[in-house]
BASE-792432 format. One record per atom (N, C-alpha, C): residue number from 1; residue in three letters; x, y negated, z. Coordinates in pm, whole numbers, always signed. Atoms other than C-alpha are relative to their C-alpha. Layout:
<recs>
  fipa  zase    east   north      up
   NUM   ALA       X       Y       Z
...
</recs>
This chain:
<recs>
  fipa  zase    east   north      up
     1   UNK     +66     +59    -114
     1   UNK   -1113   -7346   +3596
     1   UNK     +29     +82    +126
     2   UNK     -33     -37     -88
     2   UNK   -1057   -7070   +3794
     2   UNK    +151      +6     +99
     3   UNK    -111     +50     -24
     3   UNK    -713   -7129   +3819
     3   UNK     +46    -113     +95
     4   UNK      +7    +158     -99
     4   UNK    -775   -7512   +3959
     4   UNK     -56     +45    +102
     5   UNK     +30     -46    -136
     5   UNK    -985   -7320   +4197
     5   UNK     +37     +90     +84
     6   UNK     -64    -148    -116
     6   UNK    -726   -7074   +4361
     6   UNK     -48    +104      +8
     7   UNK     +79    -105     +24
     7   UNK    -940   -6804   +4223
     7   UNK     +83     +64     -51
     8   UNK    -111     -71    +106
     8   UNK    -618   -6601   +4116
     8   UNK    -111    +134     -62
     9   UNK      +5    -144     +65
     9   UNK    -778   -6253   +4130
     9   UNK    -150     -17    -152
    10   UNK     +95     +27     +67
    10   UNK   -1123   -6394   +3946
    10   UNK    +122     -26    -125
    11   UNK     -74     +48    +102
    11   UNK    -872   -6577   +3707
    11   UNK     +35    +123    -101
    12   UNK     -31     -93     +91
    12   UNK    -698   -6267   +3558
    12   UNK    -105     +91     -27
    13   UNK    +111     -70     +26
    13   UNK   -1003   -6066   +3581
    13   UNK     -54     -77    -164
    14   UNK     +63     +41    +112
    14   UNK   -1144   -6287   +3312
    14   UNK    +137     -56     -89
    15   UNK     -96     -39    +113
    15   UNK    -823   -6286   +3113
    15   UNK     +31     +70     -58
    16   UNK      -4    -122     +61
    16   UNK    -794   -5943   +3109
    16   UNK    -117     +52     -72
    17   UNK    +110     -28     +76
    17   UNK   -1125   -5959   +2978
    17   UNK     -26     -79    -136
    18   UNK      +1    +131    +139
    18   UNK   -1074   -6241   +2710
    18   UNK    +104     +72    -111
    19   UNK     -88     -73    +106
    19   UNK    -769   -6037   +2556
    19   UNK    -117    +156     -59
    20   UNK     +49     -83     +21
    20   UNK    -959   -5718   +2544
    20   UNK    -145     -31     -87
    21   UNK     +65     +28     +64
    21   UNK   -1281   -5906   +2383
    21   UNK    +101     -52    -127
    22   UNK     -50     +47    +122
    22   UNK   -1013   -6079   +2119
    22   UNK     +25    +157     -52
    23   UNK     -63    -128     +83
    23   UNK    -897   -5702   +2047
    23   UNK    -106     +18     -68
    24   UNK     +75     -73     +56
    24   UNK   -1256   -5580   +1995
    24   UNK     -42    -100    -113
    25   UNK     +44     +93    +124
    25   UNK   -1329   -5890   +1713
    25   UNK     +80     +14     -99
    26   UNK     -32     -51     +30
    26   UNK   -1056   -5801   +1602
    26   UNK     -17    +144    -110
    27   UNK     +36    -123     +58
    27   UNK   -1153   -5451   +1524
    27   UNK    -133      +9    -102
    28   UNK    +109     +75     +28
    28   UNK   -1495   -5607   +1447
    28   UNK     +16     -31    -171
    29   UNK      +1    +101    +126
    29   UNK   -1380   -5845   +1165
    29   UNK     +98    +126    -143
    30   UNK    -103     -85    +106
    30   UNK   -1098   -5559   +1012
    30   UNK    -128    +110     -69
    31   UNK     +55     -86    +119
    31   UNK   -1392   -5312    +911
    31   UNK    -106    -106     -44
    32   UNK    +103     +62    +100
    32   UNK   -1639   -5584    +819
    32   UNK     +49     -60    -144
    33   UNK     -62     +35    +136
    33   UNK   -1326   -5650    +540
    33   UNK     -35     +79     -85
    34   UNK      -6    -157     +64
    34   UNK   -1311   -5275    +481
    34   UNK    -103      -7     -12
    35   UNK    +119     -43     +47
    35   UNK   -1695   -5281    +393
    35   UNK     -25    -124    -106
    36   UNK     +27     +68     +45
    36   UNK   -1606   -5550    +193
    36   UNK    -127    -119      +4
    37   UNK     +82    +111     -42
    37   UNK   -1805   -5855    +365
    37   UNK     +70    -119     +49
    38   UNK     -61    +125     -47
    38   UNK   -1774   -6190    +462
    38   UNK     -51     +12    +164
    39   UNK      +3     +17    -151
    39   UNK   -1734   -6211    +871
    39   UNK     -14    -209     +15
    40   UNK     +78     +93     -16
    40   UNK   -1906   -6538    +962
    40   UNK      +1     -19    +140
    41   UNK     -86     +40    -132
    41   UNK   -1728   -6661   +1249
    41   UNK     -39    -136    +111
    42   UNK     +20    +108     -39
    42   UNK   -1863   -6994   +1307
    42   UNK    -161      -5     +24
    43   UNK    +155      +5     -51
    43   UNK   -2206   -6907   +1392
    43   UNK     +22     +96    +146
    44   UNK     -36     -80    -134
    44   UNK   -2102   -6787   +1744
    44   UNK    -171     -34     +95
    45   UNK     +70     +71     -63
    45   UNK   -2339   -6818   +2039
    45   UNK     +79    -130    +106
    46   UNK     -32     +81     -72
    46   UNK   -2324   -7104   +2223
    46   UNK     +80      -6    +120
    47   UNK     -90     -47    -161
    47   UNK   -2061   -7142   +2537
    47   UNK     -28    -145     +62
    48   UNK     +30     +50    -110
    48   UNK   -2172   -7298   +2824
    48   UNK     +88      -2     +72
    49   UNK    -105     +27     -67
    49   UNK   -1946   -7454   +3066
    49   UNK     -48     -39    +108
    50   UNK     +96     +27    -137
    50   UNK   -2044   -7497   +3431
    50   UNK    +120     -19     +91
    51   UNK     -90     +47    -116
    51   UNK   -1868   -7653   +3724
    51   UNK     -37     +99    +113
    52   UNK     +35     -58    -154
    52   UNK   -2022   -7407   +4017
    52   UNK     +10    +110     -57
    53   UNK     -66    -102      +7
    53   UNK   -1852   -7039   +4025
    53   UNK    -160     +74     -29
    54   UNK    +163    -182     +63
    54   UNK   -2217   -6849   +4016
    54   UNK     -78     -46    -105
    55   UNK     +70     +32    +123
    55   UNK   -2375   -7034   +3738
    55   UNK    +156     +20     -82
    56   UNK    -111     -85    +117
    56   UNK   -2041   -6935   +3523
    56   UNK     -56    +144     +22
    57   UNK     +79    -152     -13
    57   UNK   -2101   -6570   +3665
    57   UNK    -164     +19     -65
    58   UNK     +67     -53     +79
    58   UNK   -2435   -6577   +3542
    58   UNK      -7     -49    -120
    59   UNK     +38     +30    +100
    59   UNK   -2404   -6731   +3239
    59   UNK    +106    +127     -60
    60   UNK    -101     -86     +43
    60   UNK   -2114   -6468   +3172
    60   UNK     -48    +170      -3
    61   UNK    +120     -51     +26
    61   UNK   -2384   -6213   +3276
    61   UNK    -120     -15    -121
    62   UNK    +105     +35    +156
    62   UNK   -2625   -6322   +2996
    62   UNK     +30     +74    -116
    63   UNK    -101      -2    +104
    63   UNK   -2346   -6348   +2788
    63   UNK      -9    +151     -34
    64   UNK     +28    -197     -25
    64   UNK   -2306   -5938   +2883
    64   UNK    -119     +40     -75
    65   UNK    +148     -74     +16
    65   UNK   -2636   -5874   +2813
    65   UNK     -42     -11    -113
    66   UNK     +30     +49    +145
    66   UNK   -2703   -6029   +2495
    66   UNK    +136     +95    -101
    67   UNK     -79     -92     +76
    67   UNK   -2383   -5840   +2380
    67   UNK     -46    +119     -60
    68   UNK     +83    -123     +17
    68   UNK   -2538   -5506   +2448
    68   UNK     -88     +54     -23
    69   UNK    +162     -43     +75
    69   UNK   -2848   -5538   +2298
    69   UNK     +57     -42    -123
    70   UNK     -31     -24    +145
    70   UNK   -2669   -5664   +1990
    70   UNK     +79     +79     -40
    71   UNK     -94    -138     +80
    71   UNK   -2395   -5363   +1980
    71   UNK    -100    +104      -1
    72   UNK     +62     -87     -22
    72   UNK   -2711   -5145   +2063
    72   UNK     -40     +10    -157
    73   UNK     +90     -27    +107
    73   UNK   -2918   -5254   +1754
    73   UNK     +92      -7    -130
    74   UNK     -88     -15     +98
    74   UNK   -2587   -5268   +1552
    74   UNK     +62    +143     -39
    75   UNK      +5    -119     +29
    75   UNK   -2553   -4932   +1585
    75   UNK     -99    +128     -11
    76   UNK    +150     -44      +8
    76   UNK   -2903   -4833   +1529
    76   UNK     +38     -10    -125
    77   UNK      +1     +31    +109
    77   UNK   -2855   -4997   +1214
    77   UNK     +68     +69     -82
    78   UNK    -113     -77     +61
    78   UNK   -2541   -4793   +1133
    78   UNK     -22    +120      -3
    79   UNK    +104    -125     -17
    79   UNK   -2739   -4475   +1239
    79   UNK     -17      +3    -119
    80   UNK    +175     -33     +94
    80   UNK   -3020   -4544    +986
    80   UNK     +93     -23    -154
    81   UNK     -77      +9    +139
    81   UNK   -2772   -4635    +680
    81   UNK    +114    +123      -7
    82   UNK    -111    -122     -32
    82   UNK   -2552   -4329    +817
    82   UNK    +145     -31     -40
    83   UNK    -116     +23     +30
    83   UNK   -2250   -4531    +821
    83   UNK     +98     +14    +174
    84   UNK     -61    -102    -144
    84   UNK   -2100   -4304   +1103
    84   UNK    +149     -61     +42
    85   UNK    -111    +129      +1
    85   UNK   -1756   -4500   +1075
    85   UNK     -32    -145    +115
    86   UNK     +37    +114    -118
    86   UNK   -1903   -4816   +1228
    86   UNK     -83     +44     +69
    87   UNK     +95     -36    -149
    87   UNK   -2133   -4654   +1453
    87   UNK    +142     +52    +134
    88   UNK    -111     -28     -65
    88   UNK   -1825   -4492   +1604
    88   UNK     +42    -124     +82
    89   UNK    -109     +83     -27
    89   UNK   -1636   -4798   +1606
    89   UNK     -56     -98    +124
    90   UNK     +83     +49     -63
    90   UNK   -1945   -4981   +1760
    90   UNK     -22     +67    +148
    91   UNK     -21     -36    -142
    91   UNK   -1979   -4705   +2059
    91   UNK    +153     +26     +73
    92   UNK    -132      +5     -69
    92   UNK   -1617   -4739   +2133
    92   UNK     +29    -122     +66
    93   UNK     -28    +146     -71
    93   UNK   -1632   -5087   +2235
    93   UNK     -54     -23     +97
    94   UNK     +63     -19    -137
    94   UNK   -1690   -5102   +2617
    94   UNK     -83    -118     +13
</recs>
């Protein structure tokens, strides 16, 4: 969309951010093999699609936010089972 809207520098901004989220699922899904689990892919959250540039921004905000309270308590979790491996892997992901 941003594209149709001559938004170059917005545009790659959120490309260079779409590759760098595929890396970290990526990294995500390779130790949830290595701990021997099933990664459960199709229960995503919901994506919202919006025609006006600041309701994308904040829904992309949200989006943010809801991330970092679930890498927070995902590595709480990895704390308390002392699986220091994915806690790592978890505070490496910006």
């Amino acid at each position: 969309m941003c594209e149709n809207w001559n938004y170059k520098q917005l545009e790659e901004m959120i490309q260079k951010r779409a590759i760098a989220e595929r890396i970290h699922a990526e990294k995500l899904i390779a130790r949830i093999l290595f701990l021997e689990r099933k990664q459960i892919v199709s229960k995503l959250n919901k994506i919202i699609i919006d025609a006006e540039l600041l309701n994308i921004r904040y829904h992309d905000y949200i989006t943010e936010v809801l991330a970092i309270n679930s890498y927070t308590d995902s590595i709480n979790v990895a704390a308390e089972v002392v699986d220091n491996n994915t806690k790592v892997l978890l505070e490496s992901i910006p």
